[in-house]
C-alpha positions as CSV (number, residue, x, y, z in Angstrom):
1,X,0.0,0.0,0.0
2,X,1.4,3.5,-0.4
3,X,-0.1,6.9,0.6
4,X,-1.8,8.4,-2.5
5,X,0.0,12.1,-1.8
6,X,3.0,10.5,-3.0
7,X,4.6,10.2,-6.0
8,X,2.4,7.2,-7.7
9,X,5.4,5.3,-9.8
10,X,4.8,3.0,-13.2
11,X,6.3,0.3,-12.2
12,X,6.8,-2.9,-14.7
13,X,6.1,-3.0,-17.7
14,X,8.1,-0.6,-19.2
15,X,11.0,-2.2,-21.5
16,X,11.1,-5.3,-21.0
17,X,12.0,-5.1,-24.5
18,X,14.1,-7.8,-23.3
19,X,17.8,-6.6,-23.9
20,X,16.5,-2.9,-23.9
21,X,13.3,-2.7,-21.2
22,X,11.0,-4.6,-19.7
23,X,10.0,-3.2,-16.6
24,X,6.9,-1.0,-16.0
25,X,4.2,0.4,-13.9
26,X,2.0,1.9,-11.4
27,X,2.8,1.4,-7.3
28,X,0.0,1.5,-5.2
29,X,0.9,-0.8,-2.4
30,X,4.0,-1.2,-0.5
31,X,5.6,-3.8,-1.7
32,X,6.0,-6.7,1.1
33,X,10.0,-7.2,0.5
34,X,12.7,-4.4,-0.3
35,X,13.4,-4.1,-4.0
36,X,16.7,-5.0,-5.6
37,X,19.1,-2.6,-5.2
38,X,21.0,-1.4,-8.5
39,X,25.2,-1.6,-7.7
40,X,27.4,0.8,-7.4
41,X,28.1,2.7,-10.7
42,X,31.7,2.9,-10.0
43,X,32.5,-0.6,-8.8
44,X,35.5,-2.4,-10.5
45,X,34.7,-5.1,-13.1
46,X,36.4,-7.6,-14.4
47,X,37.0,-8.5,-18.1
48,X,34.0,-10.9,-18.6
49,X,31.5,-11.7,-16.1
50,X,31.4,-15.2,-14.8
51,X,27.9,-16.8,-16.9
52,X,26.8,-20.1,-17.2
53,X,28.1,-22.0,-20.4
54,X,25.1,-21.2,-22.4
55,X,26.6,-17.9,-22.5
56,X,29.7,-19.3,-24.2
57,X,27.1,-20.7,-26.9
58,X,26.8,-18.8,-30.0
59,X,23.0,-16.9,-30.8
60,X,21.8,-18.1,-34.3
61,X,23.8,-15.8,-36.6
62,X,24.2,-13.4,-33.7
63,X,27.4,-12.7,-31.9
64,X,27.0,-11.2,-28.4
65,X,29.3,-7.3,-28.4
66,X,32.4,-8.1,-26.5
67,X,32.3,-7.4,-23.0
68,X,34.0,-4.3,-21.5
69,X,32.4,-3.1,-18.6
70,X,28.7,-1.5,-17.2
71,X,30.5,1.8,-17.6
72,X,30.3,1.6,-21.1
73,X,27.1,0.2,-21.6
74,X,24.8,3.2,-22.1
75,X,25.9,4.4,-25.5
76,X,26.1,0.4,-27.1
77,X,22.3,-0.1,-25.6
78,X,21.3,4.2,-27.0
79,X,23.0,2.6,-30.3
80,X,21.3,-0.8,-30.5
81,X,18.2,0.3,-29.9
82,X,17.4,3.0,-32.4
83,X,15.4,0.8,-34.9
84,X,13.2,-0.9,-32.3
85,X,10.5,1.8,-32.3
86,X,9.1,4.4,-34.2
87,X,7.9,6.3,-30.9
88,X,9.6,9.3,-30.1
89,X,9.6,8.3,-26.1
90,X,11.9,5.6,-26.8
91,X,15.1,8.1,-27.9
92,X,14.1,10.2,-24.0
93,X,13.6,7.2,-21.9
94,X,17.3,5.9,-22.9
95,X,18.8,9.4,-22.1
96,X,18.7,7.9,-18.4
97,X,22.0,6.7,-17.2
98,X,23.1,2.9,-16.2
99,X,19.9,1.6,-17.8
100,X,21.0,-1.7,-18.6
101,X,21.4,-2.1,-14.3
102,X,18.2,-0.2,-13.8
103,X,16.5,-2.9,-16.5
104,X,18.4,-5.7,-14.4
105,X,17.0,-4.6,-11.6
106,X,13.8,-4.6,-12.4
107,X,13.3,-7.4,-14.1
108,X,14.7,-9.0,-11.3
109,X,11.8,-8.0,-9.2
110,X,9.3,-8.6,-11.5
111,X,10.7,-12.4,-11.4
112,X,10.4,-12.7,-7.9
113,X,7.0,-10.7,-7.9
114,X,8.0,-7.9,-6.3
115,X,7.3,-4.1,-7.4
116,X,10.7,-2.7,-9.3
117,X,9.2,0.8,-8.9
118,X,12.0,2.5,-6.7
119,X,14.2,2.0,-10.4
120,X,11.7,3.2,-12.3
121,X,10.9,6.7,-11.5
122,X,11.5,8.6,-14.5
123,X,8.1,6.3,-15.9
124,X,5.9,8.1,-13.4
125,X,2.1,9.1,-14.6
126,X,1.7,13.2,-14.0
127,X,-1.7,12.1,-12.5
128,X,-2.1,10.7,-9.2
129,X,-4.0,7.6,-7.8
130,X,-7.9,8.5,-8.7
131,X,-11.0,6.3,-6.3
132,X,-14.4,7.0,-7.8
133,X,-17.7,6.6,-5.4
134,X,-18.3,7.0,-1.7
135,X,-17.7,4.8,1.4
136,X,-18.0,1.9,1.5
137,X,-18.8,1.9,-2.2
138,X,-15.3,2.8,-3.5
139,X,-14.0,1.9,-6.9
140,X,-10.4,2.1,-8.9
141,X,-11.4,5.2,-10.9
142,X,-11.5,3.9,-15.0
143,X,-10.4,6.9,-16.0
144,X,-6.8,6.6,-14.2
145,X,-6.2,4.4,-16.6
146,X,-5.3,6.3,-19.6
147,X,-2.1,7.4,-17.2
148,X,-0.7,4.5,-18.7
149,X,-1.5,5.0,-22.1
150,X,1.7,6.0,-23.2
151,X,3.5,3.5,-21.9
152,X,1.4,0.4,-23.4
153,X,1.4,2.7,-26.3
154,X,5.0,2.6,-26.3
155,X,6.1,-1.1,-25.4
156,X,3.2,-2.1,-27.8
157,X,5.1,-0.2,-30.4
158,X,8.6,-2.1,-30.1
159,X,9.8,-4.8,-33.0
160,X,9.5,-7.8,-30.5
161,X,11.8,-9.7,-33.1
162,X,14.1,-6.9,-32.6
163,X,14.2,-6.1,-29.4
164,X,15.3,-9.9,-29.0
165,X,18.3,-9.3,-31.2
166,X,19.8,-6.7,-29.4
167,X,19.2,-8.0,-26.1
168,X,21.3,-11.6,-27.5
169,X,24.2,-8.9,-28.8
170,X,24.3,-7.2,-25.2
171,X,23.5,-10.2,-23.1
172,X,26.8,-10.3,-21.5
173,X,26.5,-7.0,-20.2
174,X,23.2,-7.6,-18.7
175,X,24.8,-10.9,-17.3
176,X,27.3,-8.2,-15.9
177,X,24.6,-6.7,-14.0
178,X,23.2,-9.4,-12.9
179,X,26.5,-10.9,-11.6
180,X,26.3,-7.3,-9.6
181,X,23.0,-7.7,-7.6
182,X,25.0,-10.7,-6.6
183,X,24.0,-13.8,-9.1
184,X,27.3,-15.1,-10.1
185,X,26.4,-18.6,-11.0
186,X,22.7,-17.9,-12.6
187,X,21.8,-17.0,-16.3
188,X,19.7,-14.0,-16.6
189,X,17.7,-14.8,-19.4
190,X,15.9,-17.5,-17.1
191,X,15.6,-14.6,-15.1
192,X,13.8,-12.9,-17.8
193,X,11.8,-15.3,-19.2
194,X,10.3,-15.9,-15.1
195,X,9.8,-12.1,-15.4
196,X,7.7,-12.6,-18.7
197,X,5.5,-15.3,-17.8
198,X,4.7,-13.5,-14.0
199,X,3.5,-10.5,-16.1
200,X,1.5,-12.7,-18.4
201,X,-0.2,-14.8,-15.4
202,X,-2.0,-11.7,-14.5
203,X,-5.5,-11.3,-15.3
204,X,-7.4,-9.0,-17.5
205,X,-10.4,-7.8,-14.8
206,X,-13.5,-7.0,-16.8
207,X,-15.5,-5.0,-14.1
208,X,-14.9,-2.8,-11.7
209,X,-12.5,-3.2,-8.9
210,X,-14.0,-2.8,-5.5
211,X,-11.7,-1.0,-2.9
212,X,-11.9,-0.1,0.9
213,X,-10.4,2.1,3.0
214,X,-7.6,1.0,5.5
215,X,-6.6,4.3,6.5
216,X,-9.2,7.4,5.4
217,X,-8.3,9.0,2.0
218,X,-5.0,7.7,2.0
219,X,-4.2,3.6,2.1
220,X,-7.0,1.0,0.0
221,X,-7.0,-2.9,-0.5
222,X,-8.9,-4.8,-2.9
223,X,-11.9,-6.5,-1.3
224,X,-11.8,-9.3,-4.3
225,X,-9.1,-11.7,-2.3
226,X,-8.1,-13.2,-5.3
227,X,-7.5,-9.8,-6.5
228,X,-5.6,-8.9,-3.2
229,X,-3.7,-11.9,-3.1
230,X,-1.9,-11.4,-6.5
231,X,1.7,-10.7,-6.6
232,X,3.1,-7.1,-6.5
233,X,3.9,-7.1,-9.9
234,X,0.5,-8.4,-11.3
235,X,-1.1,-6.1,-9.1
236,X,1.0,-3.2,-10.4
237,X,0.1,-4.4,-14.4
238,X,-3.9,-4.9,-13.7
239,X,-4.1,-1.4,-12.2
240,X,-3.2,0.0,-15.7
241,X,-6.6,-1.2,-17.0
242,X,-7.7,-3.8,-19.4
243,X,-6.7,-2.2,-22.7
244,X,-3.6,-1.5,-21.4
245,X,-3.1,-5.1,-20.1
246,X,-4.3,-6.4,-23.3
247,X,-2.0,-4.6,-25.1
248,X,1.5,-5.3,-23.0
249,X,0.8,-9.0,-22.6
250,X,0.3,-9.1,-26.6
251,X,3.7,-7.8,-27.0
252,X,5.3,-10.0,-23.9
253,X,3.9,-13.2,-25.9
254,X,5.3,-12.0,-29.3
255,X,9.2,-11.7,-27.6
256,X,8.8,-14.6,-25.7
257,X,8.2,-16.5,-29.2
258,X,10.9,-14.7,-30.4
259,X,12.8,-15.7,-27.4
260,X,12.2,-19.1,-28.1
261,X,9.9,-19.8,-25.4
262,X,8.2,-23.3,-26.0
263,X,4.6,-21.7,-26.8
264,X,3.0,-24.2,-24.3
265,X,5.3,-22.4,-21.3
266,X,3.6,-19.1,-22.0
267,X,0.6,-18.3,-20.5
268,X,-2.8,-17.9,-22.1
269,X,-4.7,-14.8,-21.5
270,X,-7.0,-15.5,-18.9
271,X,-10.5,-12.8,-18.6
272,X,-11.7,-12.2,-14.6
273,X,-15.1,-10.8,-14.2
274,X,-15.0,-9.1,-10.9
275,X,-18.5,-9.7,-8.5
276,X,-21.1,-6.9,-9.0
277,X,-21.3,-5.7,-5.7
């Protein structure tokens, strides 16, 4: 839960363009563990990270950039990523620095669940969290859901195929961020692909979504319990509306295809009709 003064932050969603994003949207609760921290920019690296031997392993007629530390990293990913999307947002959200550990990071969370929204700040909505009705009949306001727009808009609008390529060319620098958050031994594509398929387990909720207060005007809960009892992150994803849903999972199922995904380990779309109460 999180006090609806503050600063409502997109959390998931966002790039998991899969070697460029994944990671995007709103916070609304606290999230019940402490995200991942991002590591120190300045840290000494070593030459190559240590990565499993699939790693090693070359892409189908892809050959991963050589390996020369997170420092560097920004202008390969700015560079690799030019062609991925014809929306002008792309070009401003990559003017951020150390995104390939802020990408990490999240999609890190979003694998266990958790809300990556303390690395996502610069995706914040300029609108706040909006309840429509009156106690006890309180409701997620509809209309709050077109903060989002933009960013479904925009991850909707990325080459899936693409996106895929140039996270296989810079996969050993986001195996260098993952060896950071302290992972030496694990491959971060399994990583990702948990990441995908926790997204895509969420529901689409076709009603509306019943809230009460916890604390007046400031902290709300689902009354649904199933709806309550989701993860962070799926929690996070439903609250920027069906359409939006809709539209992010369409494109998570396209990359994890073109991640190579068996198609019966991805997740169906699944509708949830909330109770008219």
């Amino acid at each position: 839960m999180e006090n609806n003064t503050k600063k409502i932050l997109i959390g998931l969603v966002l790039l998991i363009f899969i070697g460029i994003g994944l990671a995007f949207y709103l916070f609304f609760y606290h999230p019940s563990e402490e995200p991942t921290p991002i590591g120190p920019p300045g840290e000494k690296e070593s030459p190559l990270p240590p990565s499993p031997q699939a790693l090693q392993e070359k892409e189908k007629g892809i050959s991963p950039i050589p390996y020369v530390g997170l420092e560097k990293s920004d202008e390969r990913m700015r560079k690799g990523t030019k062609d991925l999307s014809p929306h002008p947002k792309i070009g401003e959200w990559l003017k951020n620095e150390n995104i390939i550990r802020i990408i990490t990071a999240a999609v890190d969370n979003i694998a266990d669940g958790l809300s990556p929204r303390a690395h996502l700040g610069f995706l914040s909505p300029q609108k706040g969290f909006e309840v429509t009705g009156k106690s006890p009949k309180l409701y997620l306001d509809p209309q709050g859901f077109n903060r989002y727009n933009l960013v479904a808009d925009v991850f909707s609008s990325l080459d899936a195929q693409a996106s895929i390529r140039v996270y296989k060319e810079l996969k050993l620098y986001f195996q260098g961020a993952y060896r950071e958050l302290g992972y030496p031994n694990r491959d971060f594509q399994e990583t990702l692909v948990r990441a995908m398929v926790e997204l895509l387990r969420a529901p689409i909720i076709e009603g509306k979504i019943l809230l009460e207060e916890e604390e007046e005007g400031i902290n709300y809960r689902m009354v649904d319990d199933y709806l309550e009892d989701l993860s962070d992150a799926q929690k996070h994803l439903i609250r920027m509306g069906p359409k939006n849903v809709r539209k992010i999972q369409a494109k998570l199922r396209e990359m994890a295809l073109a991640l190579e995904v068996p198609e019966n380990q991805i997740p169906p779309a699944q509708v949830y009709a909330t109770k008219k109460k």
